[in-house]
C-alpha positions as CSV (number, residue, x, y, z in Angstrom):
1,X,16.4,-29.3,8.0
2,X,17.1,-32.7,9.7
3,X,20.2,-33.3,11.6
4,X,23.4,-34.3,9.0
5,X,25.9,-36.0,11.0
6,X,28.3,-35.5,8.7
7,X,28.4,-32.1,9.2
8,X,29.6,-32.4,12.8
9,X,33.2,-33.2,10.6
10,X,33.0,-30.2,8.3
11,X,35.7,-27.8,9.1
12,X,35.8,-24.1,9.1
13,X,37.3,-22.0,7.3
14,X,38.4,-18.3,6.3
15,X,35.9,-17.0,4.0
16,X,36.3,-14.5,1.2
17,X,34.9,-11.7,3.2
18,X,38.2,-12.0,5.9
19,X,40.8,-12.0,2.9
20,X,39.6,-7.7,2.4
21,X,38.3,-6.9,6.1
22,X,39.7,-7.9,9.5
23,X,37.3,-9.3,11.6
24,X,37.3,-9.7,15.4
25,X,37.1,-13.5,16.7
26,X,33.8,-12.7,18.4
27,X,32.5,-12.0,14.6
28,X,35.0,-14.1,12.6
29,X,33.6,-17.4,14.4
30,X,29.8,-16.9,13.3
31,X,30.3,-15.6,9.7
32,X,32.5,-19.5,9.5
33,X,29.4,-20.6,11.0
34,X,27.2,-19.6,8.5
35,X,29.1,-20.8,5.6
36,X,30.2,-23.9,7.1
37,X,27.1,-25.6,5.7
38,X,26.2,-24.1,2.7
39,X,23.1,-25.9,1.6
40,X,21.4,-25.4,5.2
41,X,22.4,-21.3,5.3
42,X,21.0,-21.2,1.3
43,X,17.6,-22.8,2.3
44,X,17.2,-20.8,5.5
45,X,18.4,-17.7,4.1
46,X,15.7,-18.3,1.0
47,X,12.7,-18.9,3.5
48,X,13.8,-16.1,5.5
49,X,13.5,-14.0,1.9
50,X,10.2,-15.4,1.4
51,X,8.9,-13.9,5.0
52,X,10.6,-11.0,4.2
53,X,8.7,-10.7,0.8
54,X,5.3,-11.6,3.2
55,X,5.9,-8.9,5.7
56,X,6.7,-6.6,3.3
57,X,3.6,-6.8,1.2
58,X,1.4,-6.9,4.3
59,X,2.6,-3.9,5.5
60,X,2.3,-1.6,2.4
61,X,-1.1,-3.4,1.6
62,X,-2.8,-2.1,4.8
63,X,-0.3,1.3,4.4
64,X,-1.7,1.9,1.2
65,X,-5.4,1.2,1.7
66,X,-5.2,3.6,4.5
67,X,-3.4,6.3,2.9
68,X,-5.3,6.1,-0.3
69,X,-8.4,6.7,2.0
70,X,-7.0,9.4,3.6
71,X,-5.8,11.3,1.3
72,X,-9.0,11.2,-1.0
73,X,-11.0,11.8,1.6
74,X,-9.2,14.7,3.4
75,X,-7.0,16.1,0.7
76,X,-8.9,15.2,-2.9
77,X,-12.5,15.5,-1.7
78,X,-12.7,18.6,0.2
79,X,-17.0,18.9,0.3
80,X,-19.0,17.7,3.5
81,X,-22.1,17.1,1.1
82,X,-23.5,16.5,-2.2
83,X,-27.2,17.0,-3.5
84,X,-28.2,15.0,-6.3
85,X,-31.2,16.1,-8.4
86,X,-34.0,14.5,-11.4
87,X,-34.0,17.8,-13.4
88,X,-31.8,20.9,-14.7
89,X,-31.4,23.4,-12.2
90,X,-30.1,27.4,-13.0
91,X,-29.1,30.0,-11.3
92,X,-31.9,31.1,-8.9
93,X,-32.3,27.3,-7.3
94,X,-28.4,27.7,-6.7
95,X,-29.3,31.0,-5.0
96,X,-32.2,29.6,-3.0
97,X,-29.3,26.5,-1.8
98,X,-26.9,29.4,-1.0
99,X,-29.4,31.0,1.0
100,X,-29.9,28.1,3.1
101,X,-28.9,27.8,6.6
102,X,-26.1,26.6,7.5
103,X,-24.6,26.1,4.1
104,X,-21.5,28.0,4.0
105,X,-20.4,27.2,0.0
106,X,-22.0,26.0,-2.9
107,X,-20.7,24.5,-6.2
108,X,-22.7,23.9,-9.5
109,X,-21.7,21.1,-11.2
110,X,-23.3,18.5,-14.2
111,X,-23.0,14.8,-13.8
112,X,-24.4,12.1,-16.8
113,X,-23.2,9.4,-18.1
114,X,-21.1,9.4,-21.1
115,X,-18.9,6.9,-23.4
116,X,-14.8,8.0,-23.9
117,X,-13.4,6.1,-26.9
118,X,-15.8,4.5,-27.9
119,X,-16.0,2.0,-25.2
120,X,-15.1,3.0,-21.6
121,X,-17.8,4.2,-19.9
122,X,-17.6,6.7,-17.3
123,X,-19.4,9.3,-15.3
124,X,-18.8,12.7,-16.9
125,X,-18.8,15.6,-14.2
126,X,-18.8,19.2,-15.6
127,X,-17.5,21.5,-12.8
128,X,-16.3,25.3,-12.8
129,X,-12.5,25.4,-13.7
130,X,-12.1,27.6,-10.4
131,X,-13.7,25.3,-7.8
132,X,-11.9,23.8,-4.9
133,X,-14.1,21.6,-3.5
134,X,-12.5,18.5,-5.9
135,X,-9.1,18.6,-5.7
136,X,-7.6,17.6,-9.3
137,X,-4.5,15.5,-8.8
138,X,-3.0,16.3,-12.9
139,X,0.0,14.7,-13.8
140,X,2.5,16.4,-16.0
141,X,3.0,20.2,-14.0
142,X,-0.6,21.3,-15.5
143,X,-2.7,23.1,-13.2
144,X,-6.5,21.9,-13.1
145,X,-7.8,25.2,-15.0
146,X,-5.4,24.9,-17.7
147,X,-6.5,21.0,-18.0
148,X,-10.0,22.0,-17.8
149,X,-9.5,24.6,-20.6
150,X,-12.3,24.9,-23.8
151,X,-12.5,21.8,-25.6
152,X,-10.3,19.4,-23.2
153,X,-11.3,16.6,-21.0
154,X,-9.8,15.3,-18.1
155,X,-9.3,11.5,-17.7
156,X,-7.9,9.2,-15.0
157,X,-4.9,7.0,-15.9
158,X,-6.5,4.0,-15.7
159,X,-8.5,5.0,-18.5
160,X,-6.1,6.5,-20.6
161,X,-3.7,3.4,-20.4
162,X,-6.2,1.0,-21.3
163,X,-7.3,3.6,-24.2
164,X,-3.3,3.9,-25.7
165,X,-3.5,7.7,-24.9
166,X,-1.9,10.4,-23.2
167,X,-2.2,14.2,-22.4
168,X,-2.4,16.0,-25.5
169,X,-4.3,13.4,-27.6
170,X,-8.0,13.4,-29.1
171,X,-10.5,11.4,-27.7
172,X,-14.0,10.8,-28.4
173,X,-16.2,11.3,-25.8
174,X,-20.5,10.5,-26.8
175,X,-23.4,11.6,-24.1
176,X,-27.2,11.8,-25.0
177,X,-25.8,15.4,-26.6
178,X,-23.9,14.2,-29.0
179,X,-20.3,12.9,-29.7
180,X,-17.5,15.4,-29.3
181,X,-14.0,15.2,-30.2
182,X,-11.4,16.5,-27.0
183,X,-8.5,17.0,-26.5
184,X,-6.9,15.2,-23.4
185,X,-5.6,18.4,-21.1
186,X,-4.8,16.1,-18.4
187,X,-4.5,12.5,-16.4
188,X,-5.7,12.6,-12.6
189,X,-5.6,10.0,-9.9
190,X,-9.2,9.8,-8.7
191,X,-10.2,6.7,-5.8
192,X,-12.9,5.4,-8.7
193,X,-11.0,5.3,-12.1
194,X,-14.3,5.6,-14.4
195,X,-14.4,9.6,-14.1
196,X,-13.8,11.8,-16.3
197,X,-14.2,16.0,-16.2
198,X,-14.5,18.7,-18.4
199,X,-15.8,22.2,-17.2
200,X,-19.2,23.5,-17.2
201,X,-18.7,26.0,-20.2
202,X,-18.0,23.3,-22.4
203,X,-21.1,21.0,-21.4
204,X,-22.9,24.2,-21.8
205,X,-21.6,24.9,-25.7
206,X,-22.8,21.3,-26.5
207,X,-26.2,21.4,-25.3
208,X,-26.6,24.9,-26.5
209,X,-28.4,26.5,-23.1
210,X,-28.7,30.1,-23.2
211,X,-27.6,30.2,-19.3
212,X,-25.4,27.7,-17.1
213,X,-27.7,24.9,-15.7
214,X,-26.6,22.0,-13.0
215,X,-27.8,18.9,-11.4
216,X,-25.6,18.3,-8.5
217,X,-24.0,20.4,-6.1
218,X,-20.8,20.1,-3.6
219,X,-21.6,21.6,-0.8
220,X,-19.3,22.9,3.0
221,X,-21.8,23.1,6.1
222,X,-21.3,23.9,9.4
223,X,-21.3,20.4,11.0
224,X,-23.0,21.4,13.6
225,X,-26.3,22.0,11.2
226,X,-26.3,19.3,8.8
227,X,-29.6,17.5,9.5
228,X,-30.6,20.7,9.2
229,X,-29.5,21.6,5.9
230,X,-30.1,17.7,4.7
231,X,-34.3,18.6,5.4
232,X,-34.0,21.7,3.8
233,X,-32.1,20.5,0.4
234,X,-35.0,17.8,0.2
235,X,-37.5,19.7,-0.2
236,X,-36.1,21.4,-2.9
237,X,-38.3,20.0,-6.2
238,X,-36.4,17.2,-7.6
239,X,-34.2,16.4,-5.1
240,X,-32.7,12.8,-5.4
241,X,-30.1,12.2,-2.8
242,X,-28.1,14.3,-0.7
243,X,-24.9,12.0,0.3
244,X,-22.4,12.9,3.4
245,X,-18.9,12.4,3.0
246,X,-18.3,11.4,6.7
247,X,-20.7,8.5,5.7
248,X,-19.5,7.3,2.9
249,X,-15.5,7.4,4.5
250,X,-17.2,5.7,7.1
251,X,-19.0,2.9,4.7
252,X,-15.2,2.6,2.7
253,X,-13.6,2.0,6.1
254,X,-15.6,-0.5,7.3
255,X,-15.7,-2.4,3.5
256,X,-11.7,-2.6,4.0
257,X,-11.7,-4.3,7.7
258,X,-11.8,-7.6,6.3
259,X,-9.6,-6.4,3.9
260,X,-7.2,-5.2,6.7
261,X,-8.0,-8.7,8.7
262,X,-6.9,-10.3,5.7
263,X,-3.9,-8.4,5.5
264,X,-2.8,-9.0,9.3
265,X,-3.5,-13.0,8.7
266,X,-0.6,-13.1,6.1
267,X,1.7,-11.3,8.5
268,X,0.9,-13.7,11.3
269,X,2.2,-16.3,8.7
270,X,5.1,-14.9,7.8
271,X,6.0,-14.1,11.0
272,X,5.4,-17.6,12.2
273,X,7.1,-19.1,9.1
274,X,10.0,-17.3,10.0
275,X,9.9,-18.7,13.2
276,X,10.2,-22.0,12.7
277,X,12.5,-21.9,10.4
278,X,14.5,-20.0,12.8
279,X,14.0,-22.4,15.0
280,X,14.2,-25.3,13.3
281,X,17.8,-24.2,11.9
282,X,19.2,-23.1,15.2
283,X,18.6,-26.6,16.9
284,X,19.7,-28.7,14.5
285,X,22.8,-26.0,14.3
286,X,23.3,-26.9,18.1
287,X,22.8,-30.5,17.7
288,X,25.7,-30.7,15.0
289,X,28.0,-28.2,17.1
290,X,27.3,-29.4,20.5
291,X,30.5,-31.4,21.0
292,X,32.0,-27.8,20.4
293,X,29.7,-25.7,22.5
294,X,30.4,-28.0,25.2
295,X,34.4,-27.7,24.8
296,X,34.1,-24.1,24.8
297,X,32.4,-24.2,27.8
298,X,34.5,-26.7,29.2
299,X,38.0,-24.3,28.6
300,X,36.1,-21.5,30.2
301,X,34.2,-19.8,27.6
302,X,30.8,-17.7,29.0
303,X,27.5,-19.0,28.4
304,X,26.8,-14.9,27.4
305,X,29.7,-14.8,24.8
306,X,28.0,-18.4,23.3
307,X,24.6,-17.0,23.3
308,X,25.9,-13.7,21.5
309,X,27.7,-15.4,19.0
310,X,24.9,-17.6,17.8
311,X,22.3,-14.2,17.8
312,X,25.2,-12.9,15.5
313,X,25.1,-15.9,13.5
314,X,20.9,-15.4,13.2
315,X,21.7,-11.6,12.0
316,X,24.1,-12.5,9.7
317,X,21.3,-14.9,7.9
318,X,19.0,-11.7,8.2
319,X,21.6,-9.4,6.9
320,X,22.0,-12.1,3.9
321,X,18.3,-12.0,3.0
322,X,17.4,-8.3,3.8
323,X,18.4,-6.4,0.5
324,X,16.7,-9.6,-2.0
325,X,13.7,-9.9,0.2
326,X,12.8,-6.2,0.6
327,X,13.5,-6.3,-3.1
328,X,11.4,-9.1,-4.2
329,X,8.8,-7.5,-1.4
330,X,8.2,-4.9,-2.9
331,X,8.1,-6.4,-6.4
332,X,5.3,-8.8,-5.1
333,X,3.4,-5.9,-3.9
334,X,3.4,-3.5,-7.0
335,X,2.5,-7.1,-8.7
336,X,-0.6,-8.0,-6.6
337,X,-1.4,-3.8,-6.2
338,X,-1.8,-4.1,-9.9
339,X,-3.8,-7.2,-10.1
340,X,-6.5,-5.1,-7.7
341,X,-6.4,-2.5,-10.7
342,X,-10.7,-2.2,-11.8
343,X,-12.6,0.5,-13.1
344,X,-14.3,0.8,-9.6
345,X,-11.2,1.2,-7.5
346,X,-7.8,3.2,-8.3
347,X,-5.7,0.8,-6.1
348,X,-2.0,2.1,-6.0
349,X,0.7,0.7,-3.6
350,X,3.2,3.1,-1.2
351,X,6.1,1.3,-0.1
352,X,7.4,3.6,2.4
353,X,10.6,3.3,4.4
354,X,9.3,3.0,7.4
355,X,7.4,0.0,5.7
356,X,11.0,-1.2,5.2
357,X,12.0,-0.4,8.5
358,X,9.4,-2.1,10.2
359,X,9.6,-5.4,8.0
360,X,13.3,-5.6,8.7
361,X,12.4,-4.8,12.6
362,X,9.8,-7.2,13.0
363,X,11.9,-9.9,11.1
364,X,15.1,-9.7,12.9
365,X,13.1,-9.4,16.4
366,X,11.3,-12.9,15.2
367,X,14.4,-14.7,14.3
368,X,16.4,-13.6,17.8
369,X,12.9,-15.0,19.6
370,X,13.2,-18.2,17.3
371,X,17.0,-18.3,18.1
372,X,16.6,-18.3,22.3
373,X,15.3,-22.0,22.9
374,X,18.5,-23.4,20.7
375,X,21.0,-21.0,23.2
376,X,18.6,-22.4,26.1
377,X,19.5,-25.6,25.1
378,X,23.4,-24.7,24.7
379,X,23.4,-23.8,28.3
380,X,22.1,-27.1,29.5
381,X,24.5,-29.2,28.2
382,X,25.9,-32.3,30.0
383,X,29.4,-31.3,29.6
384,X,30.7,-34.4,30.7
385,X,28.9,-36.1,28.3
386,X,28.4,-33.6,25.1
387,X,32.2,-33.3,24.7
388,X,32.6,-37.3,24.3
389,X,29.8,-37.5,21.8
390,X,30.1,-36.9,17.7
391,X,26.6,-37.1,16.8
């Protein structure tokens, strides 16, 4: 980026663009600009990629972890509390929870651990096919009763990628009743990716139990109540845990602040990178072109008209680097979204426009800021003694 003073010598000239579209002089002079020195435009216009590539996977990193929280939270998991219980309940303990206080809904439902293919282990949750308070997210047009049909299993895609197997396949699934062959009816999109479901009528043909039994409930209670209904569910005989989800939102929110710190770090860099290479390019652009900014001044020429045409000479850079460093932004971002991939969290990246948008905003703002000390510095020439000097 040092000063060439060679370059003071190098000619414009028409480029390729003005042989198909007529351009004003007001435009015409920066786009010569620009390509007047190749090798200095190529390097800025790469590091102004690379903060564009930065920015980008900032934004839809801290966009994503908030919408994947969101959305599981108030659109997937649509409970206020679960109970957890040591034994097998039936049908009059889910009558004496019904009956409590304050408890608006209840939902029966089977958790245990279990092994799918032979080597993924997962949490196996047997739920009523008609229940709302999970929402299924299936893939494929199938609606969760269909994929939770006899003899089918639903898996997250996570699971089935790293098994080789899609809707429709077999899959082994072993718990302490037994191994069972399934039928894949579905692939969901859960927040922890070793899950699987099946519904309660199947659990209940492979343990052979003359009447539908549970040990762990979703449950919707009036808010106002729930300490309420919390003392009551524990004294229920084997009661293990009963869990809030406003707490365990909360506990997911506050694990991703450093996350979120971390995030806003690397757009303080790229922001700052861009800067200063902003900045760095525009004055040693004025120190190669002063003899000519001070001639145009001399003949009359308005410091306002200078100053716009070397902010249209920064926007053309931008305009250069926008479309390749959105593109290799967002290609970073599904990259390192994928390397967050684990068994523990379901990690997907949204790029959305207005993550585009505000990339391409927040650029373009940082290289006119970068661009105002090297037009400061146009408008204090010595006139006198700039349009007598080369270098």
């Amino acid at each position: 980026m040092r000063m060439d003073p060679a370059a003071t010598l190098i000619t414009g000239r028409p480029t390729l663009i003005e042989k198909f579209i007529h351009m004003p002089f007001w435009l015409r002079l920066p786009v010569r600009n620009v390509f007047r020195v190749r090798r200095r435009s190529l390097s800025t216009g790469i590091g102004v990629a690379f903060s564009f590539v930065l920015v980008l996977t900032g934004w839809s990193f801290i966009g994503s972890m908030s919408y994947l929280l969101s959305h599981n939270f108030n659109e997937i998991e649509r409970w206020d509390m679960t109970a957890s219980f040591d034994r097998l309940l039936t049908a009059p303990d889910l009558l004496q929870i019904q009956a409590t206080e304050g408890i608006r809904q209840a939902v029966p439902a089977v958790q245990l651990p279990a092994s799918v293919g032979g080597n993924k282990e997962v949490l196996l949750t047997a739920v009523p096919p008609d229940q709302t308070m999970h929402s299924f997210q299936v893939q494929g047009g199938v609606t969760p009763a269909e994929a939770l049909s006899p003899g089918k299993i639903i898996l997250t895609s996570r699971i089935a990628d790293d098994l080789g197997i899609k809707t429709g396949d077999n899959v082994d699934v072993e718990t302490t009743s037994g191994k069972q062959t399934l039928a894949v009816g579905g692939l969901s999109d859960e927040l922890n990716s070793s899950v699987a479901y099946i519904s309660l009528d199947e659990l209940q043909r492979w343990t052979g139990s003359p009447e539908p039994v549970f040990n762990f409930t979703y449950l919707t209670a009036d808010s106002a109540r729930s300490n309420d209904v919390e003392a009551a569910l524990y004294k229920i005989p084997g009661t293990t845990s009963v869990q809030f989800k406003s707490a365990i939102e909360s506990d997911w929110r506050s694990l991703m602040g450093f996350f979120n710190v971390f995030m806003a770090v690397i757009l303080a860099f790229a922001l700052v990178m861009s800067f200063a290479l902003l900045f760095n390019a525009m004055t040693v652009n004025v120190l190669e072109q002063q003899r000519e900014f001070a001639t145009m001044r001399s003949i009359g020429v308005g410091r306002l008209r200078i100053a716009l045409q070397m902010a249209v000479e920064t926007a053309i850079v931008w305009l250069l680097a926008l479309v390749p460093g959105l593109f290799l932004g967002r290609m970073v971002a599904m990259w390192m979204g994928a390397s967050f991939q684990s068994d523990l969290l379901n990690f997907q990246i949204t790029v959305t426009p207005s993550n585009y948008i505000l990339t391409a905003a927040g650029i373009l703002l940082t290289m006119l800021l970068a661009s105002l000390p090297a037009i400061r510095r146009v408008n204090r020439l010595n006139l006198a003694d700039a349009t007598k000097v080369y270098t």
